[in-house]
MDTraj code that builds the backbone (N, CA, C; nanometers):
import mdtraj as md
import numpy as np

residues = "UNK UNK UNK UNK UNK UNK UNK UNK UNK UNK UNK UNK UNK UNK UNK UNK UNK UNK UNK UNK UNK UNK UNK UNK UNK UNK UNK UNK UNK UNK UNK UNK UNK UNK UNK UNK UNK UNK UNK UNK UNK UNK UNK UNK UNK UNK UNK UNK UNK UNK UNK UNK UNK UNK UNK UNK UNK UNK UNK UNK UNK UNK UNK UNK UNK UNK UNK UNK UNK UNK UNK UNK UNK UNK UNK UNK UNK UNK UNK UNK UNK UNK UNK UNK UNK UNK UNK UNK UNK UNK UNK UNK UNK UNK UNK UNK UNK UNK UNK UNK UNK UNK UNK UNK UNK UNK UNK UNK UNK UNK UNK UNK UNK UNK UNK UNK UNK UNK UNK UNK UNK UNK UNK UNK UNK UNK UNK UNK UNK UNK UNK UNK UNK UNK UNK UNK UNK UNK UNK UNK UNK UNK UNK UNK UNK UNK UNK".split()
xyz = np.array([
    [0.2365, -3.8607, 3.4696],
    [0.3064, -3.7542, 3.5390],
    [0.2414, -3.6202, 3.5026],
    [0.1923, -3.5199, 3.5701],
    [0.1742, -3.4274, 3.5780],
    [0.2257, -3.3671, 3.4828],
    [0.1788, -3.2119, 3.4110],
    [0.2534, -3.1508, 3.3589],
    [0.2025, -3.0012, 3.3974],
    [0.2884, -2.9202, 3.3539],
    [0.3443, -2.7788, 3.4473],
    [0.2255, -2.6725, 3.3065],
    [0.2456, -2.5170, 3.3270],
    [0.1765, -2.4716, 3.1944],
    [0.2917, -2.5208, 3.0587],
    [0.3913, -2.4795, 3.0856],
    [0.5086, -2.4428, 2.9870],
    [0.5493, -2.5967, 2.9056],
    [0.5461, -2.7156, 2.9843],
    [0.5277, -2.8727, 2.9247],
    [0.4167, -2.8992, 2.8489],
    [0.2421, -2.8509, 2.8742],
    [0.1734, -2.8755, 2.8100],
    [0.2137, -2.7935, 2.6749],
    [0.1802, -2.6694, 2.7131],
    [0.2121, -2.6445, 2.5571],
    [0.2975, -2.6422, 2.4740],
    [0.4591, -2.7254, 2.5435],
    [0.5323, -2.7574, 2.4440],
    [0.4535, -2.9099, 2.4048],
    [0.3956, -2.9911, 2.5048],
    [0.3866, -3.1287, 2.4251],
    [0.2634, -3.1086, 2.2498],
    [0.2015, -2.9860, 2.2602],
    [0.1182, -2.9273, 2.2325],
    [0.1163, -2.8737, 2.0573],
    [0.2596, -2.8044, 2.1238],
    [0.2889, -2.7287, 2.0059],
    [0.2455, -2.5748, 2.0094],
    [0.2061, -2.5047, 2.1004],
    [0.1613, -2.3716, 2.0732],
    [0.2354, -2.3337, 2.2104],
    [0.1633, -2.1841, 2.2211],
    [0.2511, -2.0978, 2.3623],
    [0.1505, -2.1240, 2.4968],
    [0.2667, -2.1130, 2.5873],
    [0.2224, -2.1311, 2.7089],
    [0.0998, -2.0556, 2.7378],
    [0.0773, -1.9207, 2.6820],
    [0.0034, -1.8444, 2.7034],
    [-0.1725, -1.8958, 2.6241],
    [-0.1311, -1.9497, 2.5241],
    [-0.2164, -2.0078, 2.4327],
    [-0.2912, -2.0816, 2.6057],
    [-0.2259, -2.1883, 2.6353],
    [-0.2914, -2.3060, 2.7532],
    [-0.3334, -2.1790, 2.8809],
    [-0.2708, -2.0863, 2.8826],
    [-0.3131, -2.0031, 2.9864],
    [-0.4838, -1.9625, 2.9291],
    [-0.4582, -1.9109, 2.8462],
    [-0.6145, -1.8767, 2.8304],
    [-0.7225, -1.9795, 2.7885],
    [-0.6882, -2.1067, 2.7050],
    [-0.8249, -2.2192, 2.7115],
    [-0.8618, -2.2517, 2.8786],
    [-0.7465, -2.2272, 2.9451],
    [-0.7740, -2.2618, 3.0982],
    [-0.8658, -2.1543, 3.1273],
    [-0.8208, -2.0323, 3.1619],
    [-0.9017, -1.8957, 3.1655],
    [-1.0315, -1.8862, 3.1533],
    [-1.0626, -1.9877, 3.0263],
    [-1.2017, -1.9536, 2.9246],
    [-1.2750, -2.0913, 2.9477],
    [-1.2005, -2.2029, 3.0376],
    [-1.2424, -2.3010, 3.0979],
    [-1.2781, -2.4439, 2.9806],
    [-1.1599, -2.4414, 2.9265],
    [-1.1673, -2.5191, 2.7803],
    [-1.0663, -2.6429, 2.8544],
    [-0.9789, -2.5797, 2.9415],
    [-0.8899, -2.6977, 3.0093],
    [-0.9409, -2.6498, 3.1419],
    [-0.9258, -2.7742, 3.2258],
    [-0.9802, -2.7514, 3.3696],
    [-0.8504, -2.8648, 3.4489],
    [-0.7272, -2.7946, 3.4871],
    [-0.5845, -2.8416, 3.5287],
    [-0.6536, -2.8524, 3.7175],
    [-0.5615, -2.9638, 3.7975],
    [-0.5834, -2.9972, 3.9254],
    [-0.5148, -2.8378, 3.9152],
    [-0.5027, -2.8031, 4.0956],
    [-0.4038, -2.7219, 4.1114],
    [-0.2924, -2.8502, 4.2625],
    [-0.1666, -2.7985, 4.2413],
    [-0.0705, -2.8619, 4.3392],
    [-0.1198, -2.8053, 4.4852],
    [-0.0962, -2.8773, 4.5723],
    [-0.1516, -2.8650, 4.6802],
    [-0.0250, -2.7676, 4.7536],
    [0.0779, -2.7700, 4.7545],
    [0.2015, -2.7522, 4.7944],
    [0.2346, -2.6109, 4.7155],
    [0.2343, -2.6073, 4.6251],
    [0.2556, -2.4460, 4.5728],
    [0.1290, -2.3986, 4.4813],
    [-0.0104, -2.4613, 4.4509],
    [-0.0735, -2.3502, 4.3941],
    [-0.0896, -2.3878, 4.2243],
    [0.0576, -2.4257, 4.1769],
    [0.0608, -2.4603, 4.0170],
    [-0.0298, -2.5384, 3.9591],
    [-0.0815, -2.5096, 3.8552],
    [-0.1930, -2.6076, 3.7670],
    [-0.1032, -2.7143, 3.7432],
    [-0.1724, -2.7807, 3.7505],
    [-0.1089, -2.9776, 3.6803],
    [-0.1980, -2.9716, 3.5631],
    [-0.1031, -3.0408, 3.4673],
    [-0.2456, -3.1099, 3.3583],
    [-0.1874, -3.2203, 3.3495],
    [-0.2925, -3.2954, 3.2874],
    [-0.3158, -3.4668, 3.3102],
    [-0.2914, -3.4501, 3.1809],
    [-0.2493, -3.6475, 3.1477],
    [-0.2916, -3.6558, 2.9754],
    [-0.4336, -3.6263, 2.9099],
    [-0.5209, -3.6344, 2.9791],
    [-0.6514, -3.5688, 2.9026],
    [-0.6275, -3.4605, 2.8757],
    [-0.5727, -3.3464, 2.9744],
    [-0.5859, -3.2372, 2.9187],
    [-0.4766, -3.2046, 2.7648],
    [-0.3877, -3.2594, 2.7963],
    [-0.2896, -3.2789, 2.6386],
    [-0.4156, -3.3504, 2.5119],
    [-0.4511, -3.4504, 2.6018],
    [-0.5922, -3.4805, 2.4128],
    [-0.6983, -3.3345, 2.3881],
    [-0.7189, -3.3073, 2.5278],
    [-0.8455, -3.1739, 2.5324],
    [-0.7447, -3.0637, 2.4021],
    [-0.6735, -3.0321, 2.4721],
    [-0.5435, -2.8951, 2.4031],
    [-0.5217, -2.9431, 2.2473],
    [-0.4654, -3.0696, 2.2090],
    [-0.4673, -3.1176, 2.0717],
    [-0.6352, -3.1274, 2.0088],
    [-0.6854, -3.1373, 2.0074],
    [-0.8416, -3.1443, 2.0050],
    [-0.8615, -3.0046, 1.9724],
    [-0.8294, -2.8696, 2.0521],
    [-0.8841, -2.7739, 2.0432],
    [-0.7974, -2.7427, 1.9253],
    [-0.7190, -2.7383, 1.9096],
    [-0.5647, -2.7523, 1.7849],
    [-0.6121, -2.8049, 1.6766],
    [-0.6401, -2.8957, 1.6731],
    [-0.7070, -2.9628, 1.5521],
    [-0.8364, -2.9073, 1.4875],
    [-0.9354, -2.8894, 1.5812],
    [-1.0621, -2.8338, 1.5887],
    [-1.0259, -2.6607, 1.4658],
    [-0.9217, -2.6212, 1.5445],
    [-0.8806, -2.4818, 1.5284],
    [-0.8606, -2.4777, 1.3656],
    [-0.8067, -2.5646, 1.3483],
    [-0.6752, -2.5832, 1.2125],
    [-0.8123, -2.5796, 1.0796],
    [-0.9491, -2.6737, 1.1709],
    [-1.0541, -2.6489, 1.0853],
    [-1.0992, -2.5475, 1.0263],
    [-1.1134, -2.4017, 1.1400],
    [-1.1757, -2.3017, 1.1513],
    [-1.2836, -2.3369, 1.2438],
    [-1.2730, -2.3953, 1.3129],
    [-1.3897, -2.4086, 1.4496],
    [-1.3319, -2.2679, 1.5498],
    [-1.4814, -2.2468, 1.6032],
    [-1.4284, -2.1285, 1.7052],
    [-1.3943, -2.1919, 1.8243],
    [-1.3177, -2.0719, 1.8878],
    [-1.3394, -2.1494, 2.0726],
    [-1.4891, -2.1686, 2.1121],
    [-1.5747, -2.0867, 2.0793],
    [-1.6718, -2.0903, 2.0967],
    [-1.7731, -2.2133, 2.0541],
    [-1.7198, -2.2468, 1.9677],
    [-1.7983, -2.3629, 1.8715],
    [-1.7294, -2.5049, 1.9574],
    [-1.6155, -2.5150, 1.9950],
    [-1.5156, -2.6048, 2.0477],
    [-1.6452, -2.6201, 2.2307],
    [-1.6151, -2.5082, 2.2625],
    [-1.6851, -2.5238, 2.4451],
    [-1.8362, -2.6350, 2.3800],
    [-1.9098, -2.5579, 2.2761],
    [-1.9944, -2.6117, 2.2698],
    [-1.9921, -2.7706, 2.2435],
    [-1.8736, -2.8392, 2.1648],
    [-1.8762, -2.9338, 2.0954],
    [-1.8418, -3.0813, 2.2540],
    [-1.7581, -2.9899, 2.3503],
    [-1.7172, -3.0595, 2.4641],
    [-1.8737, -3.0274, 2.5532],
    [-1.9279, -2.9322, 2.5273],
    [-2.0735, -2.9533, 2.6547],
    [-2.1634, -3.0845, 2.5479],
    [-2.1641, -3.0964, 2.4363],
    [-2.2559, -3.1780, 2.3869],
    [-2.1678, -3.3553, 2.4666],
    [-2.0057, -3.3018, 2.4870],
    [-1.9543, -3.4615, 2.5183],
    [-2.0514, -3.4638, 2.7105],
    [-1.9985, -3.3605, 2.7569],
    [-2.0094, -3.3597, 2.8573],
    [-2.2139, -3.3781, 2.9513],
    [-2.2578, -3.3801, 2.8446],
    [-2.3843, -3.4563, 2.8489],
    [-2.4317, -3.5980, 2.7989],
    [-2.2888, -3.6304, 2.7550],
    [-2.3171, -3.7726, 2.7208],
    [-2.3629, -3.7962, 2.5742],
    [-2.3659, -3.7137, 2.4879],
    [-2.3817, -3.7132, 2.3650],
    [-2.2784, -3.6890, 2.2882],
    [-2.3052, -3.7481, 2.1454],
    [-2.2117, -3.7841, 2.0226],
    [-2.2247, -3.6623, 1.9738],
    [-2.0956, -3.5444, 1.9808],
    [-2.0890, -3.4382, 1.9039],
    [-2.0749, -3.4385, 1.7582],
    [-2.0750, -3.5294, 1.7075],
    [-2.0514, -3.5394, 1.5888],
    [-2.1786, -3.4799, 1.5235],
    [-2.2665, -3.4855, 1.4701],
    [-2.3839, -3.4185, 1.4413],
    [-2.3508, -3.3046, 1.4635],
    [-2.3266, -3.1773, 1.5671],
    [-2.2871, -3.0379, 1.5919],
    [-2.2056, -3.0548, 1.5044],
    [-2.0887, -3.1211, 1.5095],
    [-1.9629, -3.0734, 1.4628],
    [-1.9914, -3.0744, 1.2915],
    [-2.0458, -3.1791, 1.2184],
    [-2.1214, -3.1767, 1.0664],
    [-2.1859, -3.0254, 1.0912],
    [-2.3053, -3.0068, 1.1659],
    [-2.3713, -2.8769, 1.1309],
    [-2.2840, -2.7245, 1.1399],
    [-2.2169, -2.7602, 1.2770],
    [-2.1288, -2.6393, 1.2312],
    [-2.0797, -2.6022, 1.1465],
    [-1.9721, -2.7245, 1.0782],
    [-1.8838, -2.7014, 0.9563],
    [-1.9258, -2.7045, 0.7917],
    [-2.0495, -2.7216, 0.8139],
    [-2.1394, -2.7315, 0.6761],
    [-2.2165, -2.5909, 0.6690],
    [-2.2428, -2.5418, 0.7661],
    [-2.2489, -2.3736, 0.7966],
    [-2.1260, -2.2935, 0.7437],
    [-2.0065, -2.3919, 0.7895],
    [-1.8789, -2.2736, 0.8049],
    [-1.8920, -2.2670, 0.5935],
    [-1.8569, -2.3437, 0.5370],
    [-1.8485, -2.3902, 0.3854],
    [-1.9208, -2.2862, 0.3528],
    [-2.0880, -2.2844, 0.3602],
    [-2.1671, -2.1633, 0.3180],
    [-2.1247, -2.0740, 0.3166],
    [-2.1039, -2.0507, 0.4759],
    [-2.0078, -1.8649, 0.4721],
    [-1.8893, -1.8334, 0.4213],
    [-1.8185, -1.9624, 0.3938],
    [-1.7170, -1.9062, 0.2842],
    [-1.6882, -1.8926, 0.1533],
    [-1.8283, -1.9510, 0.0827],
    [-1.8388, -1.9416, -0.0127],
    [-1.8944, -1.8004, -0.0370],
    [-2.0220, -1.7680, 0.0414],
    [-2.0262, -1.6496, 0.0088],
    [-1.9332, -1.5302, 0.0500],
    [-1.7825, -1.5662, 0.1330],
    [-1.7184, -1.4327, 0.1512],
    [-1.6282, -1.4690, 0.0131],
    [-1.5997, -1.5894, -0.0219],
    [-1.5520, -1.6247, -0.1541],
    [-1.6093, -1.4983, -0.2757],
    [-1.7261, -1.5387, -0.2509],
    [-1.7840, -1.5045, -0.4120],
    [-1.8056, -1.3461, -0.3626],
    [-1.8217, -1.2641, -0.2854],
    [-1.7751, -1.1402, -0.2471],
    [-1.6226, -1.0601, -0.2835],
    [-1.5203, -1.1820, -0.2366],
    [-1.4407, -1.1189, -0.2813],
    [-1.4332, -1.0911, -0.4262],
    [-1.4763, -1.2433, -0.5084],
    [-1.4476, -1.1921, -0.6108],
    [-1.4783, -1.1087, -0.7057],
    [-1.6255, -1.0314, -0.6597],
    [-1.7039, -0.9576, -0.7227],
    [-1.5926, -0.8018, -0.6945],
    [-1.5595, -0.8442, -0.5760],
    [-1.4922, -0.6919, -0.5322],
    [-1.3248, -0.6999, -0.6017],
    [-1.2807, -0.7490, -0.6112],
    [-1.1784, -0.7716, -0.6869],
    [-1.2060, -0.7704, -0.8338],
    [-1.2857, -0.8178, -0.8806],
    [-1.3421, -0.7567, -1.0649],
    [-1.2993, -0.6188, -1.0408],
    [-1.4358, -0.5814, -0.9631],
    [-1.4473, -0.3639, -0.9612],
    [-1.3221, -0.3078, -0.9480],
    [-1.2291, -0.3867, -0.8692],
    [-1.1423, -0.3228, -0.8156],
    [-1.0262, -0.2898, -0.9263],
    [-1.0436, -0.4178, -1.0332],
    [-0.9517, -0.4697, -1.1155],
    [-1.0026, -0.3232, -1.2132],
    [-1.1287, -0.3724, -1.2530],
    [-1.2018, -0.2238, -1.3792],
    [-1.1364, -0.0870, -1.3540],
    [-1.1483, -0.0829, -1.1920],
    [-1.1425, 0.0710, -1.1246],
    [-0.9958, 0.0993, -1.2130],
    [-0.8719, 0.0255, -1.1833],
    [-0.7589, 0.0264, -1.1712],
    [-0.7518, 0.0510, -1.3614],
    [-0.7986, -0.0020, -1.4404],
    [-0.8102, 0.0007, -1.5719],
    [-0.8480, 0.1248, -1.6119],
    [-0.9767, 0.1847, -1.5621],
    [-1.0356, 0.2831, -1.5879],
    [-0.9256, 0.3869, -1.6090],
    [-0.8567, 0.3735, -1.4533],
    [-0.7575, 0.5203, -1.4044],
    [-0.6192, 0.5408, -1.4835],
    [-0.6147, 0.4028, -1.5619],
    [-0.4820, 0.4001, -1.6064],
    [-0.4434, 0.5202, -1.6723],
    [-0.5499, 0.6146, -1.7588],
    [-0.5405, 0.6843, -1.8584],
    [-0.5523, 0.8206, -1.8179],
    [-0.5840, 0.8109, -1.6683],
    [-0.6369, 0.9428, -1.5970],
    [-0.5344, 1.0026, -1.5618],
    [-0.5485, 1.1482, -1.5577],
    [-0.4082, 1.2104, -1.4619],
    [-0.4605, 1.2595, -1.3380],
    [-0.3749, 1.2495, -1.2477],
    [-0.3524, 1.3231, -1.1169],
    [-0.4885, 1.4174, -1.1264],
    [-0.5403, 1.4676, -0.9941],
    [-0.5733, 1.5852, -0.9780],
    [-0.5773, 1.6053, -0.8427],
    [-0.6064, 1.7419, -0.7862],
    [-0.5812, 1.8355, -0.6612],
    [-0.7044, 1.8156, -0.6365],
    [-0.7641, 1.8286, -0.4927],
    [-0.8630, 1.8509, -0.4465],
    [-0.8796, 1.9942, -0.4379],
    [-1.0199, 2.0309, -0.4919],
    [-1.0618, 2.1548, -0.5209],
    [-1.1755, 2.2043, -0.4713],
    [-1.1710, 2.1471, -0.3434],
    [-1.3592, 2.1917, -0.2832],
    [-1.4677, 2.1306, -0.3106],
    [-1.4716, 2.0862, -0.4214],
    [-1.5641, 2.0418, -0.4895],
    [-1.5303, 1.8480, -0.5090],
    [-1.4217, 1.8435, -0.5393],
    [-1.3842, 1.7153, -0.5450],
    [-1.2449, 1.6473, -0.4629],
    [-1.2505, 1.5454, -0.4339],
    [-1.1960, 1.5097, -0.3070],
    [-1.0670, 1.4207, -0.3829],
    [-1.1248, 1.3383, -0.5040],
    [-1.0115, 1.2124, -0.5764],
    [-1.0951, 1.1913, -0.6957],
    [-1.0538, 1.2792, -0.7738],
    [-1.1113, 1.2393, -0.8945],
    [-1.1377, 1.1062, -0.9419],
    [-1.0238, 0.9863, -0.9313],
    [-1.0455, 0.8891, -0.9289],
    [-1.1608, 0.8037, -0.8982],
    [-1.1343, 0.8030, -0.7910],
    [-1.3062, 0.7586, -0.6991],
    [-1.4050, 0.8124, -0.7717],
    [-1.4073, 0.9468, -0.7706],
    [-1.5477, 1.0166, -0.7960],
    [-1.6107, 0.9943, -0.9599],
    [-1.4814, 0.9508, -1.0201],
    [-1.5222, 0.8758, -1.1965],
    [-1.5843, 0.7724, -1.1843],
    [-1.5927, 0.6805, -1.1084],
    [-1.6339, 0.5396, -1.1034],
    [-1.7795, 0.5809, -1.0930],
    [-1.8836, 0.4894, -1.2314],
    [-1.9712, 0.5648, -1.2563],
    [-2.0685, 0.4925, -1.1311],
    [-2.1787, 0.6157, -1.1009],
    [-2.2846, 0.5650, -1.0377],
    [-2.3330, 0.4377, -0.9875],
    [-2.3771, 0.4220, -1.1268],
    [-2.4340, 0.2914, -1.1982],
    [-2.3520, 0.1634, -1.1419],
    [-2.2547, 0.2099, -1.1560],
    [-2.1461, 0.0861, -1.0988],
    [-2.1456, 0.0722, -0.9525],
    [-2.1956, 0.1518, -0.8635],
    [-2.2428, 0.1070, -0.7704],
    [-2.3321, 0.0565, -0.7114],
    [-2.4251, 0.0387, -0.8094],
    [-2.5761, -0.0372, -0.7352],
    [-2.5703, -0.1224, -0.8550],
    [-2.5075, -0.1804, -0.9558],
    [-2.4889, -0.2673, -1.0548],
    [-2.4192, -0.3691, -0.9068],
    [-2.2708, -0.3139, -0.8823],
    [-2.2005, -0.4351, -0.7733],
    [-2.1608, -0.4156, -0.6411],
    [-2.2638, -0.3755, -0.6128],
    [-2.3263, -0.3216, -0.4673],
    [-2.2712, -0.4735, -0.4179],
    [-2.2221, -0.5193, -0.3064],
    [-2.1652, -0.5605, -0.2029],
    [-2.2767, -0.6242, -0.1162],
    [-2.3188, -0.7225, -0.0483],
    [-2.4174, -0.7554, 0.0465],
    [-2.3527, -0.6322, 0.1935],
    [-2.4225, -0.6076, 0.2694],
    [-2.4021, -0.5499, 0.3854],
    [-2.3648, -0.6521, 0.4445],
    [-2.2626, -0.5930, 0.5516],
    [-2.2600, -0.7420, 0.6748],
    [-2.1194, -0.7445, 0.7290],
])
top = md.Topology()
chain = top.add_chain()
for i, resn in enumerate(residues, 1):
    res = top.add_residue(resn, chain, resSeq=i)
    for name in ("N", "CA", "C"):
        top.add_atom(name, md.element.get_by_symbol(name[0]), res)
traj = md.Trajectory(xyz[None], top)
C-alpha cells in the first residue's frame, strides 16, 4: 500500500519535512498519484529513508549517502566506498579529537593563570588584560592546525 509524506516518516521515525527534502535532493524518488498530484512511497522507499537513518546515525553525509546509492545504482557493491569513507571519517576525528584537547589544556592554563589576576579597564592601549597576559610563546608553542 502506498504511503502519503506524513506515513513515511512516521513509519521512519523522523519529520515529514525530513522525507520532504531527501525527496527534494533526490535521495527518495516517490510515484506521484495520478488523481491528485501526491507522492506515494513504496516499501523501498521506507528501506531507502531507514538506510539514510542509519547511514546518518554513522555520521555519513547526505552527500556521502547519494554517492553510496549511485555506486548501488551501477550495479556495484558499495561496501568498499562505504569502508573508505568511514575509515576517513575516524582520521578526522581523531584529529578534531586531539585538537580539542590541545585547546582545552590552554584553555584550562589560561583560566589558572587569571585566577590571581584582577579586573582591568580598557585603556587605549589594552583591550583585556587577560588575553593580552597569555604569553607569546604560548602561541606558536600551541598554535592550532588552520582549517
Amino acid at each position: 500500500m502506498p504511503l502519503h509524506v506524513k506515513d513515511l516518516a512516521y513509519a521512519c521515525g523522523v519529520s515529514a519535512e525530513t522525507i520532504r527534502h531527501y525527496t527534494e535532493i533526490g535521495l527518495l524518488q516517490p510515484k506521484r498519484d495520478p488523481v491528485n498530484g501526491y507522492k506515494l512511497f513504496s516499501q523501498s522507499d521506507v528501506n531507502r529513508a531507514m538506510f539514510i537513518r542509519r547511514a546518518k546515525h554513522l555520521g555519513y553525509t547526505l552527500n556521502e549517502i547519494r554517492q553510496i546509492f549511485k555506486e548501488c545504482r551501477k550495479g556495484n557493491s558499495p561496501c568498499p566506498l562505504t569502508r573508505e569513507i568511514i575509515e576517513r571519517r575516524i582520521c578526522e576525528n581523531r584529529q578534531i579529537l586531539e585538537q580539542a584537547r590541545i585547546l582545552q589544556e590552554r584553555i584550562e592554563q589560561a583560566l589558572a593563570q587569571w585566577q590571581t589576576m584582577p579586573d582591568s579597564m580598557p585603556n587605549g592601549d589594552s583591550i583585556c588584560r587577560l588575553i593580552e597576559s597569555f604569553a607569546d610563546g604560548q602561541l606558536e608553542e600551541n598554535r592550532l592546525p588552520e582549517g
